[in-house]
C-alpha positions as CSV (number, residue, x, y, z in Angstrom):
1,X,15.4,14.2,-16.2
2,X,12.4,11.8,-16.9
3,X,11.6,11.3,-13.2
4,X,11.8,15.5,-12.8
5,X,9.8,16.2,-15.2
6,X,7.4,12.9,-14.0
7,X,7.4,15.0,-10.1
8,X,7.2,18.7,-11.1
9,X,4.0,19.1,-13.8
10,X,1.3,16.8,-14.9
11,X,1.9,18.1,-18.5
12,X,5.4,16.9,-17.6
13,X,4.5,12.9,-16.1
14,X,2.4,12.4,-19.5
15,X,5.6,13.7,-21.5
16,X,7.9,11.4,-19.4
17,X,5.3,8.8,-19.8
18,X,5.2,8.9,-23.4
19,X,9.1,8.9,-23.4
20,X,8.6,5.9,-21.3
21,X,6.7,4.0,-23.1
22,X,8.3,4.4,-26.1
23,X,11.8,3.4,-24.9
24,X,10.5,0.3,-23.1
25,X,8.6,-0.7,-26.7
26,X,11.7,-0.9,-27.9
27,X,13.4,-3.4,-25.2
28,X,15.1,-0.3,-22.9
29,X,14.5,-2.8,-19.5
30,X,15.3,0.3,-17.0
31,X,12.5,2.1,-18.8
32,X,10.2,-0.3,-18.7
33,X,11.0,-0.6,-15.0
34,X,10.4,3.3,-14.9
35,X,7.3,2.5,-16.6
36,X,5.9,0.1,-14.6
37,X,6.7,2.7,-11.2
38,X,4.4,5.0,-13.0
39,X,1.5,2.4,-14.1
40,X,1.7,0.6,-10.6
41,X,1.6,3.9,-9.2
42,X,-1.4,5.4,-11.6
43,X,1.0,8.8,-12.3
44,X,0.2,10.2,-15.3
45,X,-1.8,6.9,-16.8
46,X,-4.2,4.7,-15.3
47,X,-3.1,2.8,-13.0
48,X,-3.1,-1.1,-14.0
49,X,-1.3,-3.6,-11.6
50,X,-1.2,-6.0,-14.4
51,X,0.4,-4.3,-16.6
52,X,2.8,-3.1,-14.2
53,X,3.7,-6.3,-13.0
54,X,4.2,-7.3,-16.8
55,X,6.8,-4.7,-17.4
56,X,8.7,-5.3,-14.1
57,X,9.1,-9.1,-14.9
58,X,10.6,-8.1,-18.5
59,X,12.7,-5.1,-16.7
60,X,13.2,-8.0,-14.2
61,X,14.3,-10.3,-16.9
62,X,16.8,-8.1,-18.2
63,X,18.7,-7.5,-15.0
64,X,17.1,-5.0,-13.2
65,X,17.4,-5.4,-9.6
66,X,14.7,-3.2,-8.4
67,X,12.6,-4.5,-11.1
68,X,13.1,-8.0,-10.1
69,X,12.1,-7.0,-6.0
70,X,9.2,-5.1,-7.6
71,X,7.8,-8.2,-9.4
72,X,9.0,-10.5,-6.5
73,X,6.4,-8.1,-3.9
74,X,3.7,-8.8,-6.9
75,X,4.3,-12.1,-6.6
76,X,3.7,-12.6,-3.0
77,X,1.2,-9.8,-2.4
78,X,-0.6,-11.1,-5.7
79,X,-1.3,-7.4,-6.9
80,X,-1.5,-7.7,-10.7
81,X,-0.8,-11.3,-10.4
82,X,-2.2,-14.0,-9.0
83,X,-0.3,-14.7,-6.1
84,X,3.0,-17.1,-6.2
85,X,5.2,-17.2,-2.6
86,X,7.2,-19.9,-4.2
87,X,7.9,-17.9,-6.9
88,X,7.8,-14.7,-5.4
89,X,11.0,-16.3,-3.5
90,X,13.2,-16.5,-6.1
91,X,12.7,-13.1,-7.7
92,X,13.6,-11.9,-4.4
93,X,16.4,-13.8,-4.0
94,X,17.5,-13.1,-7.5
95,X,17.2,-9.2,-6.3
96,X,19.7,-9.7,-3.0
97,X,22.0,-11.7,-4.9
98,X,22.2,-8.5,-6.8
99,X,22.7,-6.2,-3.4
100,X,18.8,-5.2,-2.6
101,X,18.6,-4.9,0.8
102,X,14.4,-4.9,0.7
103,X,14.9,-8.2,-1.0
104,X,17.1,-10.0,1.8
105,X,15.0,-8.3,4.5
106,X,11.8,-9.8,2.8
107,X,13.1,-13.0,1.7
108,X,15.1,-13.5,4.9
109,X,11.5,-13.1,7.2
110,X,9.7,-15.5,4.7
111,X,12.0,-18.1,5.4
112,X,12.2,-17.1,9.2
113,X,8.5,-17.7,9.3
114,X,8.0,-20.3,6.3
115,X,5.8,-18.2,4.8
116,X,5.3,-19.6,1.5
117,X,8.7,-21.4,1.7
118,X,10.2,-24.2,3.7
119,X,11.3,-22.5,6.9
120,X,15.2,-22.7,7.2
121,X,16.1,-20.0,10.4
122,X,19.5,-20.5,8.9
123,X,18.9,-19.0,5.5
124,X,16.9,-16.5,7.0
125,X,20.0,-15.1,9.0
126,X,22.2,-15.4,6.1
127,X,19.8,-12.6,4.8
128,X,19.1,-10.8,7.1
129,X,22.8,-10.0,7.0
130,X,23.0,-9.9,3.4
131,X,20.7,-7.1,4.3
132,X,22.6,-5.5,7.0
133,X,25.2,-5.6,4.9
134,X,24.0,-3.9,1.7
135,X,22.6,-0.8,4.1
136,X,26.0,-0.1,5.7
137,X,28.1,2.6,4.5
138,X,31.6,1.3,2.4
139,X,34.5,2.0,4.2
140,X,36.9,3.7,2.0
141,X,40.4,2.1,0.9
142,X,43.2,3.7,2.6
């Protein structure tokens, strides 16, 4: 409902933002998550890397997997932050442990390319089909 209202009306993002905002003040991670889409995005506030990257690493903290590939790409693009590849690393791994497929795609090149991390061709395959994986369609049981 949040993210309907946020798409059909301005007078509707600043209500969604104001529901936003006041759910992630009080510790609602997917909210602040939602939050941080909007800020990073400048939808209905200004927009504010910083900020956003500050509510997807406590969304990220709290177990969101988006949130955590969000504030991984921050990481290494160093948009709102100052830029970490290291770092950046092991939010995205953190996210494909979790099933993101963006995360093992990203994660898997890095370490194809040692970009930012030691390169390990190995590891890199292991994601990339963590990654294949998470895309394909679940076969149903029988």
């Amino acid at each position: 409902a949040l993210l309907q209202a946020s798409q059909s009306s301005k007078a509707g993002c600043y209500d969604a933002v104001a529901l936003l905002e006041s759910a992630a003040h009080t510790g609602v991670a997917d909210a602040a998550h939602m939050l941080g889409l909007l800020v990073y995005n400048g939808r209905g506030v200004a927009r504010d890397k910083a900020r956003a990257a500050e509510l997807f690493e406590f969304a990220a903290g709290h177990g969101v997997p988006q949130a955590t590939l969000n504030f991984g790409l921050m990481l290494y693009r160093g948009h709102g932050v100052k830029s970490d590849k290291a770092k950046a690393a092991e939010f995205l791994e953190s996210a494909a442990s979790k099933g993101v497929a963006n995360a093992a795609l990203i994660l898997g090149r890095m370490l194809d390319r040692g970009d930012g991390v030691p390169q390990d061709k190995a590891r890199a395959l292991q994601f990339f089909e963590a990654a294949k994986l998470a895309v394909q369609p679940r076969q149903k049981e029988p």
